[in-house]
ROKEMAR-437491 format. One record per residue: residue in one letter; residue number from 1; y, z, x of N, C-alpha, C in turn. Coordinates in pm, 1 decimal, padded with zeros to 6 digits, always signed. Layout:
REM residues N
A,NUM,Y,Z,X,Y,Z,X,Y,Z,X
...
***
This chain:
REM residues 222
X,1,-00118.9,+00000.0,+00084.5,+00000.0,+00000.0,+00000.0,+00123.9,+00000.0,+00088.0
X,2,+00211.7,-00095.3,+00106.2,+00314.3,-00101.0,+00161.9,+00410.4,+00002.7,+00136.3
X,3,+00555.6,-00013.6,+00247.5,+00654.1,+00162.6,+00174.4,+00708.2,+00124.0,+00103.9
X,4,+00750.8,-00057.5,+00049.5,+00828.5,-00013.9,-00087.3,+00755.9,+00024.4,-00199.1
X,5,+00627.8,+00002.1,-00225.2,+00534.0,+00002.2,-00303.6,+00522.1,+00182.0,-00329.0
X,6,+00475.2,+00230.8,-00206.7,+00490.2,+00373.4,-00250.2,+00606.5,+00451.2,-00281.3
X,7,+00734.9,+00384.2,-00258.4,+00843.5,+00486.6,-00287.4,+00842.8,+00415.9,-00447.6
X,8,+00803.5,+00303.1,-00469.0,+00814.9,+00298.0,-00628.5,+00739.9,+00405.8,-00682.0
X,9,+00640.8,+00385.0,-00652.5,+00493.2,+00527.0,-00694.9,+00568.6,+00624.2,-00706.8
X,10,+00584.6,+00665.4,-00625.1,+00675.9,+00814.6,-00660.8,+00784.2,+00851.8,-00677.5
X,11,+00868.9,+00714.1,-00748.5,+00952.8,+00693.2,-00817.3,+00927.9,+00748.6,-00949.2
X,12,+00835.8,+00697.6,-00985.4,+00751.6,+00707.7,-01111.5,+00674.0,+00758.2,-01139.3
X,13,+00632.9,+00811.6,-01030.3,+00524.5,+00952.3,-01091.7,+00637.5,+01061.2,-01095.7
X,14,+00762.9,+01092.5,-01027.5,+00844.5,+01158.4,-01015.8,+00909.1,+01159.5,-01205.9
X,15,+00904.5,+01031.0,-01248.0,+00998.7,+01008.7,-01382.6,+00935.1,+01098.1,-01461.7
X,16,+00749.7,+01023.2,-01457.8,+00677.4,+01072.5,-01527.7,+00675.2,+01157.3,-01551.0
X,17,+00656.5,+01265.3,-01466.1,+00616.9,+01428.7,-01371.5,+00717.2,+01530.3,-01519.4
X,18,+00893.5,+01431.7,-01480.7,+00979.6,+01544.0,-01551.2,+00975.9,+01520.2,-01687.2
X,19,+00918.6,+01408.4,-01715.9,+00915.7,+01412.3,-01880.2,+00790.2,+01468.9,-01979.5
X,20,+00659.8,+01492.3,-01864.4,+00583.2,+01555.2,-01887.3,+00590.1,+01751.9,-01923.8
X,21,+00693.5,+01759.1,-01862.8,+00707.0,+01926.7,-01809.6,+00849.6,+01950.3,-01924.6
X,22,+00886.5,+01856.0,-01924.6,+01014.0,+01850.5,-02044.0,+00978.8,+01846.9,-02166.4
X,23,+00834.0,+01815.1,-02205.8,+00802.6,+01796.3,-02327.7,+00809.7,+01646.1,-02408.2
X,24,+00900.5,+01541.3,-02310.9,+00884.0,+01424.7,-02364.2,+00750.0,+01330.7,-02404.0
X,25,+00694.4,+01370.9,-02339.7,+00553.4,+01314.7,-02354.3,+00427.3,+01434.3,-02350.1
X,26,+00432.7,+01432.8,-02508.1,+00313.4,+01582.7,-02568.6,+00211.7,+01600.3,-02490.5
X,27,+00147.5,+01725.3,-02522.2,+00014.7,+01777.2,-02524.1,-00076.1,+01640.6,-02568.6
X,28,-00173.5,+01652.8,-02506.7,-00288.0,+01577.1,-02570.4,-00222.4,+01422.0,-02604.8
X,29,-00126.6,+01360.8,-02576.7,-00066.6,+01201.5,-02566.9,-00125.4,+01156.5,-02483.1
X,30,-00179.1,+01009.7,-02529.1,-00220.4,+00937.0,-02431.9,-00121.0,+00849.6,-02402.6
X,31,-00201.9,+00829.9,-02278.1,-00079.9,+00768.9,-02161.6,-00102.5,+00612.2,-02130.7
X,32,-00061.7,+00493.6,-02172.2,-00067.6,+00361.7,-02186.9,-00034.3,+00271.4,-02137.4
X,33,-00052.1,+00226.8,-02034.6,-00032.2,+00162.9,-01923.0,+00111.6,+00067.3,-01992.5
X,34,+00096.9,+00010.3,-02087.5,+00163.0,-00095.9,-02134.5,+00277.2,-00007.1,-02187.5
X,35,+00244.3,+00095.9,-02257.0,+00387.5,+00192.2,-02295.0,+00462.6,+00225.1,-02209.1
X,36,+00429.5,+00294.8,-02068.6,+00439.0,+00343.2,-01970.2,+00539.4,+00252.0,-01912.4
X,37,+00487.3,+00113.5,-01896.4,+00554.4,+00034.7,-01806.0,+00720.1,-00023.6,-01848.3
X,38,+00673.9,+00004.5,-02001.8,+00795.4,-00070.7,-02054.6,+00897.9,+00043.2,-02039.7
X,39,+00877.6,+00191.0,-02050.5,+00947.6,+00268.1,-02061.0,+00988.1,+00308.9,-01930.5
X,40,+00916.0,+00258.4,-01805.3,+00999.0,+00339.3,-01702.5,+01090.4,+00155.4,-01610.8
X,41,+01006.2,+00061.6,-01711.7,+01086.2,-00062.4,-01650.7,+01037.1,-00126.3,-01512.7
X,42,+00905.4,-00128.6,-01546.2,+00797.8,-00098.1,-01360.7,+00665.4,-00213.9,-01431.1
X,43,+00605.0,-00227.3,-01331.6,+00439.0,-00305.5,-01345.7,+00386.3,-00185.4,-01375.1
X,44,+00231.6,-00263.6,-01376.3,+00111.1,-00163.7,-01452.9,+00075.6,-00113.6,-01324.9
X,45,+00107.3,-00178.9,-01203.1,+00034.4,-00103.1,-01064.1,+00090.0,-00002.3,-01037.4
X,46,+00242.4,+00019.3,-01064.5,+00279.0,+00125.3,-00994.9,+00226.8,+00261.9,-01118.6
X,47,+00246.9,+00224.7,-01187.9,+00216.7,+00306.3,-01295.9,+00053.7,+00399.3,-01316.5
X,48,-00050.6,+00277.5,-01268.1,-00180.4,+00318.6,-01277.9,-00153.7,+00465.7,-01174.7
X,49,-00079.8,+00367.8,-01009.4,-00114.7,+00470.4,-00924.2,-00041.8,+00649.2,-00931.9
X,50,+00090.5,+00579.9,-00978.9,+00145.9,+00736.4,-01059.9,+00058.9,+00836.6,-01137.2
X,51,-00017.8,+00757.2,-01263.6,-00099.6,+00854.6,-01291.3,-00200.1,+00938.2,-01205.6
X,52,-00239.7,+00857.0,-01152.1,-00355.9,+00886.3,-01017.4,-00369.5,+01032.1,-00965.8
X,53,-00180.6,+01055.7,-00933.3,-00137.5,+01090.9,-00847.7,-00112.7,+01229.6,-00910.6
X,54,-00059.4,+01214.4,-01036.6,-00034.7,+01327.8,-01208.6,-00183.8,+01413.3,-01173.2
X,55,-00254.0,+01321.4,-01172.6,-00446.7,+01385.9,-01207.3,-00445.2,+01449.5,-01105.8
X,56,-00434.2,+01424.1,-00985.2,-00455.9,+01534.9,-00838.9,-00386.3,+01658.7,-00883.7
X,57,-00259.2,+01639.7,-00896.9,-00170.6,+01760.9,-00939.3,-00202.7,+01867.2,-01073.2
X,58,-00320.2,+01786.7,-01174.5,-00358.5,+01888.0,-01272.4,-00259.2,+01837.4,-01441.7
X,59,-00155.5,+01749.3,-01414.2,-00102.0,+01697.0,-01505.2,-00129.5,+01607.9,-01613.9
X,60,-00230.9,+01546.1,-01596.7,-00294.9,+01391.5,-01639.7,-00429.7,+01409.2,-01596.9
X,61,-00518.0,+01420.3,-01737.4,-00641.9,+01402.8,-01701.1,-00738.2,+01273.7,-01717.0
X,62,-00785.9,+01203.5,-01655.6,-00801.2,+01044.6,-01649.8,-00979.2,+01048.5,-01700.0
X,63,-01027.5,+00985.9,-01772.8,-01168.7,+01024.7,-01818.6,-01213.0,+00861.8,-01848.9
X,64,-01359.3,+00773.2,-01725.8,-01402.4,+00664.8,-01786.5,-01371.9,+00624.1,-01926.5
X,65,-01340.4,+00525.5,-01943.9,-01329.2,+00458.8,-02045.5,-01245.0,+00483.6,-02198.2
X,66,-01157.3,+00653.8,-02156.3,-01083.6,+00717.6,-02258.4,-00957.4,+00690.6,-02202.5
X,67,-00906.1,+00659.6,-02060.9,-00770.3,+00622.8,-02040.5,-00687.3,+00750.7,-02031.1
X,68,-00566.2,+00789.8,-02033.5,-00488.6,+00903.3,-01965.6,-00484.8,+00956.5,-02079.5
X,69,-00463.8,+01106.5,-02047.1,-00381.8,+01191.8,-02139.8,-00348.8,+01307.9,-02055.0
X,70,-00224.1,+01338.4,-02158.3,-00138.4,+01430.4,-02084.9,-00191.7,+01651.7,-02067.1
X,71,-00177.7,+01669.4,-01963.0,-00244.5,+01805.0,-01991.3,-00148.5,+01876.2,-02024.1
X,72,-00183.8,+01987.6,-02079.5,-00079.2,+02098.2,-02142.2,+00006.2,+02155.1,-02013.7
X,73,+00133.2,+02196.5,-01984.6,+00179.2,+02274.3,-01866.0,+00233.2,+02368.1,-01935.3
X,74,+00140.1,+02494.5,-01948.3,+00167.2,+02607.0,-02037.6,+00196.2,+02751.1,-01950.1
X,75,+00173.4,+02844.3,-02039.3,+00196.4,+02985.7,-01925.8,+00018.9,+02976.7,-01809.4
X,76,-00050.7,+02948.9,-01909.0,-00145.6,+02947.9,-01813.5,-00200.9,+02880.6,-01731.6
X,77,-00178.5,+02766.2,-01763.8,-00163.6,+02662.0,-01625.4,-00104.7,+02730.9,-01512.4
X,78,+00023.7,+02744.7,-01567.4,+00082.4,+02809.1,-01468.8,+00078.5,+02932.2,-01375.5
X,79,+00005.0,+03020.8,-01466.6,-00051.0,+03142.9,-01414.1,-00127.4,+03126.5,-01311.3
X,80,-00202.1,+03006.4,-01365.0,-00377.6,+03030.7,-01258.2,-00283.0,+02911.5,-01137.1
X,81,-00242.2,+02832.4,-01102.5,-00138.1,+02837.9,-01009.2,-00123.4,+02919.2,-00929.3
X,82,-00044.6,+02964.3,-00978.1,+00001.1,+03107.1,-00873.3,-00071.8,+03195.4,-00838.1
X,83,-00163.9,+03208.5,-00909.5,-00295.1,+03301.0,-00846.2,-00293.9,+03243.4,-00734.0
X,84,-00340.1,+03129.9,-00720.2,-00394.7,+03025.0,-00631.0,-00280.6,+03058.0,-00507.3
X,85,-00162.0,+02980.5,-00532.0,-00061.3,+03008.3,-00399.5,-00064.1,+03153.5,-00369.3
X,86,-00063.1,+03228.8,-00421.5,-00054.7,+03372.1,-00366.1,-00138.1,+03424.3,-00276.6
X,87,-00284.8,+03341.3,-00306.7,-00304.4,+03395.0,-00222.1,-00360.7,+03287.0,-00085.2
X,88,-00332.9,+03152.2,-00104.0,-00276.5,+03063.6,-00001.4,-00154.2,+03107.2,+00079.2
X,89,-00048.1,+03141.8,+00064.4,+00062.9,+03166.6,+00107.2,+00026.6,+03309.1,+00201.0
X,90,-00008.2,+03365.2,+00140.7,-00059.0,+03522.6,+00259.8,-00146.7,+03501.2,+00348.9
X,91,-00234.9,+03390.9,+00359.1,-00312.3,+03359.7,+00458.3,-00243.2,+03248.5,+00553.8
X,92,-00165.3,+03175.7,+00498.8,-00119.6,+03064.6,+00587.7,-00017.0,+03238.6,+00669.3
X,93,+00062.0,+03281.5,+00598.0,+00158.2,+03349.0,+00640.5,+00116.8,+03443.6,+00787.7
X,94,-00011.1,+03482.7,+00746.7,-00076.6,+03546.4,+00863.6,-00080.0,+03452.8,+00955.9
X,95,-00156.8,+03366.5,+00918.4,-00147.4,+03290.1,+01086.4,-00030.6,+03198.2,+01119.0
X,96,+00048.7,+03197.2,+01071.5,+00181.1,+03139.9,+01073.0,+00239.7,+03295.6,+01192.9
X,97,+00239.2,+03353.9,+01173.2,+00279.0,+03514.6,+01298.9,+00200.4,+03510.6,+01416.8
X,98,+00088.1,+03483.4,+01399.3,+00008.4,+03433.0,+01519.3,+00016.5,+03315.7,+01580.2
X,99,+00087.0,+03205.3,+01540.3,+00097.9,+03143.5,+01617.0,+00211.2,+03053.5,+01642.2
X,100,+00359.4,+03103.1,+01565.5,+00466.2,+02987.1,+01547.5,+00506.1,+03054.1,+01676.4
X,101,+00601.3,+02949.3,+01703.6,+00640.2,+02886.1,+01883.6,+00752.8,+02930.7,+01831.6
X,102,+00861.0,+02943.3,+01959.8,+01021.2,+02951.8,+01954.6,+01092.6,+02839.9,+01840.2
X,103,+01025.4,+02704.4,+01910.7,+01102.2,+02645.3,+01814.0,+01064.0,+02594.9,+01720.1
X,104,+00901.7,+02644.0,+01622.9,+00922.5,+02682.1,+01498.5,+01049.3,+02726.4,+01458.0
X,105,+01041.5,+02905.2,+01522.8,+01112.0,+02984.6,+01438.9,+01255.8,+02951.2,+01458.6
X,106,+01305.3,+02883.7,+01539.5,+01460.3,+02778.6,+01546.5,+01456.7,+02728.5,+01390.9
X,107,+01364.7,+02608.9,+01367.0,+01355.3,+02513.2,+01250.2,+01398.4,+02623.6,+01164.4
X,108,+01270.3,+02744.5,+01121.0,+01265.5,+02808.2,+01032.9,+01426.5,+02869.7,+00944.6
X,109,+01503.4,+02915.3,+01064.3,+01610.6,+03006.0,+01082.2,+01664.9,+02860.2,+01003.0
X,110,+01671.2,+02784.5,+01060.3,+01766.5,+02644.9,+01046.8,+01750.3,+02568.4,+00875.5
X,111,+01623.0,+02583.2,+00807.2,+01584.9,+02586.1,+00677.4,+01645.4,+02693.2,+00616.1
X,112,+01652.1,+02826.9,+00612.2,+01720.5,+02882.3,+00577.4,+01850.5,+02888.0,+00584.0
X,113,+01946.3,+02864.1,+00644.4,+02033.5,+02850.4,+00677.3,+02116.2,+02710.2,+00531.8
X,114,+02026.3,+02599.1,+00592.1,+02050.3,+02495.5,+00462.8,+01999.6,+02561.8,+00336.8
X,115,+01932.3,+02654.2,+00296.8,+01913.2,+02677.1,+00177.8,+02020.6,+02793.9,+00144.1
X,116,+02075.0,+02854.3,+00235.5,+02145.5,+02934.0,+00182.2,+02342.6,+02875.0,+00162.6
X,117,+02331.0,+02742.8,+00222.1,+02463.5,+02632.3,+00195.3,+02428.9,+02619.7,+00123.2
X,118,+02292.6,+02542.3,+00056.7,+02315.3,+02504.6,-00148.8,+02362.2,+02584.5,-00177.4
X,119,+02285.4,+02695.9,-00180.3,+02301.9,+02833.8,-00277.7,+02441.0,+02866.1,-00296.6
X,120,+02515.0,+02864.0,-00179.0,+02657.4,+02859.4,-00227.1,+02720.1,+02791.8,-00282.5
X,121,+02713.5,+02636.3,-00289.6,+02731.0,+02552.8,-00342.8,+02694.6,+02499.6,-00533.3
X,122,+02569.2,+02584.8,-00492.4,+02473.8,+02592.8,-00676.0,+02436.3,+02456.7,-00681.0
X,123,+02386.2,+02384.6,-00547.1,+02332.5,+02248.4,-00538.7,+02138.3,+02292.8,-00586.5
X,124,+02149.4,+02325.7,-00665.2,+01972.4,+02393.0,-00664.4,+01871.5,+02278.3,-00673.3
X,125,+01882.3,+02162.9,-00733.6,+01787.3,+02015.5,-00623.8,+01766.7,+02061.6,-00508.4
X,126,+01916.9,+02019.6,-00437.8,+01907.4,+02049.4,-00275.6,+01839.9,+02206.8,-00204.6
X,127,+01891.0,+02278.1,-00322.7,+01810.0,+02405.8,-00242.1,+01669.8,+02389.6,-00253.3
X,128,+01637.5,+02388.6,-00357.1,+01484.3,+02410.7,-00416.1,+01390.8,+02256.6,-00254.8
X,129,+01466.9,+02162.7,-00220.2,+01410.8,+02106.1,-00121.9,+01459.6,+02174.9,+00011.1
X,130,+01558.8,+02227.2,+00045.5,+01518.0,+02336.8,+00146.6,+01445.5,+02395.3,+00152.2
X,131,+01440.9,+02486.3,+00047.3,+01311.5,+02595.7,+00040.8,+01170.9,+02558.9,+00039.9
X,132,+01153.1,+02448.5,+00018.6,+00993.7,+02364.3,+00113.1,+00994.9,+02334.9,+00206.9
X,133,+01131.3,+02294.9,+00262.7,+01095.0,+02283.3,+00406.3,+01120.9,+02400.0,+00459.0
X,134,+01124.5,+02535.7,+00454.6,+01151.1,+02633.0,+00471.3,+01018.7,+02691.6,+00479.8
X,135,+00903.1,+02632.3,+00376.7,+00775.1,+02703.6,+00336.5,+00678.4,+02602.8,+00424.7
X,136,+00765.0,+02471.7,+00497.6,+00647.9,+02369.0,+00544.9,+00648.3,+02395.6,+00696.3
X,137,+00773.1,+02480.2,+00725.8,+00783.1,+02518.0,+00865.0,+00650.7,+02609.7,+00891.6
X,138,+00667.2,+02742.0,+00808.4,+00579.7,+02783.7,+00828.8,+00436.5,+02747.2,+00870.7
X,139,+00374.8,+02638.6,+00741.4,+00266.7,+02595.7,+00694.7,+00250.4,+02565.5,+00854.5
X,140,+00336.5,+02497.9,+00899.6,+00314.7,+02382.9,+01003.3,+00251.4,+02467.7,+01134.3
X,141,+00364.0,+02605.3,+01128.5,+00329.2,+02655.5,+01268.2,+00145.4,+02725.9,+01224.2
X,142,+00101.3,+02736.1,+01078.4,-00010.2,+02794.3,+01075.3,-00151.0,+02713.6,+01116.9
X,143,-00078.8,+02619.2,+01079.5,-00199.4,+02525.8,+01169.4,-00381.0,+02551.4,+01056.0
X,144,-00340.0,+02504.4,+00955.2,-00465.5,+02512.6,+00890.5,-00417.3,+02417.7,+00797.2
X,145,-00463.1,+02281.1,+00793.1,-00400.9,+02185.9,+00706.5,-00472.4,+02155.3,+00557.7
X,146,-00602.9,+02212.0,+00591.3,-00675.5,+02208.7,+00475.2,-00615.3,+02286.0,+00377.7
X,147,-00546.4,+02421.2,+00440.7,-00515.7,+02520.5,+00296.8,-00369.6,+02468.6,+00275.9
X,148,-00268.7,+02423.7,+00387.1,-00144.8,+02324.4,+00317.8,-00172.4,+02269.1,+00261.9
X,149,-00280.5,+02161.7,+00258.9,-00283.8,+02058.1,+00190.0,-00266.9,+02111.8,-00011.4
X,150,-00347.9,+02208.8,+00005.3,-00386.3,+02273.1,-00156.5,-00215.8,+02325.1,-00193.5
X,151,-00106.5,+02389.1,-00077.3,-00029.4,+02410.0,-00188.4,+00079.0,+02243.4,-00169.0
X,152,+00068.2,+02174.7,-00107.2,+00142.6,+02032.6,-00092.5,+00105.1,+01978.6,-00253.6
X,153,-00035.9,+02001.4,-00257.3,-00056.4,+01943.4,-00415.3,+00038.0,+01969.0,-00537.8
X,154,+00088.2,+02056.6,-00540.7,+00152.1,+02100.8,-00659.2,+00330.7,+02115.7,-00657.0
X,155,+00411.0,+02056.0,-00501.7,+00538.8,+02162.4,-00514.9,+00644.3,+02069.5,-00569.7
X,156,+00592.3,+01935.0,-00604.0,+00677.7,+01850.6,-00648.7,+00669.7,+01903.1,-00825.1
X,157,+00601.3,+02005.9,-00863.5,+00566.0,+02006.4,-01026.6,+00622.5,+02143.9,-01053.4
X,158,+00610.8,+02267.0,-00905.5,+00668.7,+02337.7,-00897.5,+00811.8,+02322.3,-00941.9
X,159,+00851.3,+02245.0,-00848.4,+01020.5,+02232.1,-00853.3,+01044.2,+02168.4,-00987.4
X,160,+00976.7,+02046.0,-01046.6,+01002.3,+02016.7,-01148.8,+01030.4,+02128.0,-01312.8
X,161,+00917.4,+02215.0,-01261.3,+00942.6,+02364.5,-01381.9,+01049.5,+02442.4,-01317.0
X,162,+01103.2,+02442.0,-01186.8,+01214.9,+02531.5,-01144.8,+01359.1,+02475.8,-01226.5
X,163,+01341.6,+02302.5,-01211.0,+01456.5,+02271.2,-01251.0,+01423.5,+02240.8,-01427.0
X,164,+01306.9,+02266.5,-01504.8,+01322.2,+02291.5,-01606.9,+01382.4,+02413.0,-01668.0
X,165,+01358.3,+02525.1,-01631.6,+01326.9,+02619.8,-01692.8,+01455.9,+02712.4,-01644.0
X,166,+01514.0,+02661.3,-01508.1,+01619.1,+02742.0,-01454.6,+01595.8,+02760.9,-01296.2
X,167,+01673.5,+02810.5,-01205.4,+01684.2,+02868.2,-01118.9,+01804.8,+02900.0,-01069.2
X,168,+01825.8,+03071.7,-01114.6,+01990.3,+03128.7,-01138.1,+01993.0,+03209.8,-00992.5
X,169,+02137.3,+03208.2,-00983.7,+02180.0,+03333.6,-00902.9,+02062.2,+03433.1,-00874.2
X,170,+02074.2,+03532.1,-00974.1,+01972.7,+03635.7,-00919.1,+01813.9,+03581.5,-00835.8
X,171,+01766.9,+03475.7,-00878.1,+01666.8,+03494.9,-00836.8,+01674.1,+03429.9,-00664.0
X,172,+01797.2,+03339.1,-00675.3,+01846.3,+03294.7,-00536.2,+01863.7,+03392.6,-00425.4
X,173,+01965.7,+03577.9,-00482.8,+01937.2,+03609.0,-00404.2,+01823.3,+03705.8,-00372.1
X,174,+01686.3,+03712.0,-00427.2,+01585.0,+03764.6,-00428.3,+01571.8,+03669.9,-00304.0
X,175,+01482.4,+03542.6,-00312.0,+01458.6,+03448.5,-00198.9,+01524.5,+03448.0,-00121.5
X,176,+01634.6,+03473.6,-00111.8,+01742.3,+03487.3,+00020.4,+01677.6,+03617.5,+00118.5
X,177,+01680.7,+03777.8,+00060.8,+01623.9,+03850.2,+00074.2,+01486.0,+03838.7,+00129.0
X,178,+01405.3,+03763.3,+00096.1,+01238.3,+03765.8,+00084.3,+01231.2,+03713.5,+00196.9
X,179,+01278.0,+03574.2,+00258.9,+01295.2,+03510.7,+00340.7,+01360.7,+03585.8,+00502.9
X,180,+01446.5,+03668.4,+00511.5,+01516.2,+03705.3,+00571.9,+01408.7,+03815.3,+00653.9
X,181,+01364.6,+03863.8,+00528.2,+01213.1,+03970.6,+00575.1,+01062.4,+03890.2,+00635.4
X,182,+01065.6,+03791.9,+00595.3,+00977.0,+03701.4,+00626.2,+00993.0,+03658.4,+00810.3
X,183,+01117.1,+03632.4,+00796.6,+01170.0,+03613.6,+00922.8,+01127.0,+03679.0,+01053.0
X,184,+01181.7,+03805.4,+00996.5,+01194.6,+03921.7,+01093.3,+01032.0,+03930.7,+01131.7
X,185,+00966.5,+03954.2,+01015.9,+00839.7,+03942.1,+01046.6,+00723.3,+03908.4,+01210.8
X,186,+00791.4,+03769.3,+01158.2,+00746.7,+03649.0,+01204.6,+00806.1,+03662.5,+01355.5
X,187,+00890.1,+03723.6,+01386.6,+00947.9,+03729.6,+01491.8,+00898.3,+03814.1,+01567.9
X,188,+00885.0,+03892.4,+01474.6,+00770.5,+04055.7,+01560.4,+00617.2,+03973.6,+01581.8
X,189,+00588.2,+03919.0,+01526.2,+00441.4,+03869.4,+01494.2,+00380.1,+03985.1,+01482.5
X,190,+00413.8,+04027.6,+01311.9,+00349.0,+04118.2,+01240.4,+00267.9,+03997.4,+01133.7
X,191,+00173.8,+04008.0,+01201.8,+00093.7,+03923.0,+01075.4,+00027.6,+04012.2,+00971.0
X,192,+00003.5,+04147.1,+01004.1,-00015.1,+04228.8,+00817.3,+00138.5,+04219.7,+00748.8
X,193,+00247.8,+04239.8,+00792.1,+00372.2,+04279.8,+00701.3,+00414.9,+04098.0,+00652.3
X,194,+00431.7,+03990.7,+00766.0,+00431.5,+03876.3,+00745.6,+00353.5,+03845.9,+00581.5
X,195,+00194.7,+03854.1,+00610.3,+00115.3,+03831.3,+00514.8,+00155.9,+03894.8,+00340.3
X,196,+00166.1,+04021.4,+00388.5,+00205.9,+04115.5,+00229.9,+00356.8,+04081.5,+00211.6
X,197,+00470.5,+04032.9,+00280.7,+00537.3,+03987.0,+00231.4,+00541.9,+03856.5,+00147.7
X,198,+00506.5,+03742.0,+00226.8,+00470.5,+03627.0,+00105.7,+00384.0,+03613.4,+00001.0
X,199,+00253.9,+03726.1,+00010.3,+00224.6,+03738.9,-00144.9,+00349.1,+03797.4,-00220.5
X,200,+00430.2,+03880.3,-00169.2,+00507.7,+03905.3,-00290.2,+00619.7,+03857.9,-00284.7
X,201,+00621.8,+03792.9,-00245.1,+00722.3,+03646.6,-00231.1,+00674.0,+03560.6,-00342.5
X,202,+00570.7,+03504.4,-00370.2,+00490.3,+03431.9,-00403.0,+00459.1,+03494.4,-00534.1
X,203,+00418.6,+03607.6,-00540.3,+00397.5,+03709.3,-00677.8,+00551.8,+03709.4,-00755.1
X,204,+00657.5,+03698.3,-00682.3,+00814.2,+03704.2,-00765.5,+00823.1,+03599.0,-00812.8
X,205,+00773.5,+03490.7,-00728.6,+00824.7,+03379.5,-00818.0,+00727.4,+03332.4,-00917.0
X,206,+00563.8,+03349.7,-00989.7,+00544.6,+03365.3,-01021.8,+00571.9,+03430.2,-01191.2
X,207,+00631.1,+03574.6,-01144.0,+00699.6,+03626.3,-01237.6,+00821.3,+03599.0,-01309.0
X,208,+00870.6,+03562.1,-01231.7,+01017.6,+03487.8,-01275.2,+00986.4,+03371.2,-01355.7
X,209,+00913.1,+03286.2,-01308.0,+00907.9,+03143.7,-01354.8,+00806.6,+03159.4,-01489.8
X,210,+00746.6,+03249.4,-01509.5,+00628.3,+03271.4,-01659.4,+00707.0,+03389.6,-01714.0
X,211,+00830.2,+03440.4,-01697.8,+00946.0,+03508.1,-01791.6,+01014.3,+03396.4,-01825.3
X,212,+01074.7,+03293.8,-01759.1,+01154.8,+03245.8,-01774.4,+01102.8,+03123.5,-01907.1
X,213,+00968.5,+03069.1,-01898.6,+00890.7,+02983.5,-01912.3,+00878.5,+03013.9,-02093.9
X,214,+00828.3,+03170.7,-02077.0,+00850.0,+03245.1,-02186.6,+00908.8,+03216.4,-02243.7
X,215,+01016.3,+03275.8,-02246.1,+01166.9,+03355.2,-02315.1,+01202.3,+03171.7,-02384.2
X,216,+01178.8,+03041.2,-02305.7,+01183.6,+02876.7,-02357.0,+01126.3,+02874.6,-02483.8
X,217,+01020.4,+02935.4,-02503.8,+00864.3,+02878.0,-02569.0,+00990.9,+02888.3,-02737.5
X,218,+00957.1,+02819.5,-02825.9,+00983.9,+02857.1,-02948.3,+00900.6,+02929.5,-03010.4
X,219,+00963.4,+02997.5,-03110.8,+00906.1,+03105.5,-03171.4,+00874.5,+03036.6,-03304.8
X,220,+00714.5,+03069.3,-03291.1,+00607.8,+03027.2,-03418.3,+00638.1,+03077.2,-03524.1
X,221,+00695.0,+03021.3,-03669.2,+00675.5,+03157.7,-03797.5,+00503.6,+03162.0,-03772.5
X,222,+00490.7,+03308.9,-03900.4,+00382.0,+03333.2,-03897.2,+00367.5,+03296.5,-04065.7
***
C-alpha cells in the first residue's frame, strides 16, 4: 500500500472512528461499503481497509459473509479497556525505570513540557497528542514491543472518547501532577514507585472518562 493510500486509510478510519463514538452511526448498524463511500466521498478500497483497521481496535465487528457492523462503545467496553492498560502501563512503566537512557528522559521532560503549552493554551487535540508521545517515550525506553503494541491498538479511540466526552481543566491538572511524579520516578529508577504510579495514572483516567461517559448517557424513563 503506497503513503498516499494509507494516509487516505486513516483519513477515514479516523472519520469513521468519530462518528462511531459520537453516535452517528448506531449500535448494531451495518456498515456498507457503498454507503460508506458515498458518505465519506472515498473508493470502496480505502474504506474496506478502514474498517479492517475499526475491527483490530474492537469497533467494527467483520463476520464471513454478514459484512460490518458497528460495536457498541459503552461503559463497558470501556471498562474492560482500562483494566487492560492498567495493567499494561505498570509493567511497561517498570521497565521503562530500568532501562530509559539520559536522552529518553530529555525527550520525556520535552513531551511534557509541549503538553503542558497546550494546556495553557486549551489546544486539547494538540495536548491529548502530546500526551502519547509523552506515554510512547516511555513505551520506547521499555523496550517490550509486544505489550506497546496492545496499548498502540486503542489510543487513537482513546482520544477520540477524550474529545467526545470532554477533557477539562481539572483533569489536565491531575496529568500534569501524575506525570511530574512519574518523572521523578524514572529518574531515581524506582521501578516499584514508577510502576504504582502509572497504574494510578491509568486507574484516574479510567475513572474520569466512565464518570464523564456517564453523567452523557441519557436518562431512560422507566
Amino acid at each position: 500500500m503506497g503513503e498516499t493510500t494509507t494516509t487516505a486509510v486513516g483519513a477515514i478510519a479516523d472519520r469513521l472512528r468519530q462518528d462511531i463514538v459520537a453516535g452517528a452511526l448506531g449500535l448494531g448498524s451495518r456498515l456498507k461499503l457503498e454507503d460508506l463511500a458515498r458518505r465519506y466521498d472515498t473508493g470502496h478500497m480505502p474504506v474496506r481497509e478502514a474498517l479492517r483497521q475499526l475491527a483490530g481496535e474492537g469497533l467494527v465487528e467483520i463476520a464471513p459473509n454478514r459484512g460490518a457492523r458497528v460495536r457498541q462503545v459503552d461503559v463497558e467496553f470501556v471498562h474492560n479497556l482500562f483494566d487492560l492498560r492498567i495493567a499494561i502501563e505498570a509493567l511497561l512503566a517498570r521497565r521503562c525505570a530500568e532501562r530509559i537512557d539520559a536522552a529518553q528522559l530529555l525527550a520525556l521532560e520535552a513531551a511534557q513540557e509541549s503538553f503542558e503549552a497546550h494546556a495553557r493554551r486549551r489546544d486539547y487535540p494538540a495536548l491529548l497528542a502530546a500526551n502519547r508521545e509523552f506515554h510512547d517515550v516511555m513505551n520506547r525506553a521499555a523496550r517490550n514491543p509486544e505489550a506497546s503494541a496492545m496499548l498502540e491498538r486503542h489510543w487513537r479511540l482513546i482520544a477520540a472518547l477524550w474529545n467526545r466526552f470532554g477533557y477539562g481543566a481539572g483533569r489536565v491538572a491531575g496529568v500534569i501532577s501524575d506525570h511530574h511524579q512519574i518523572i521523578r520516578a524514572l529518574r531515581a529508577r524506582d521501578a516499584e514507585v514508577a510502576s504504582c504510579l502509572a497504574m494510578a495514572h491509568a486507574a484516574k483516567a479510567k475513572q474520569e472518562l466512565l464518570s464523564r461517559m456517564q453523567a452523557a448517557a441519557p436518562v431512560v424513563a422507566s
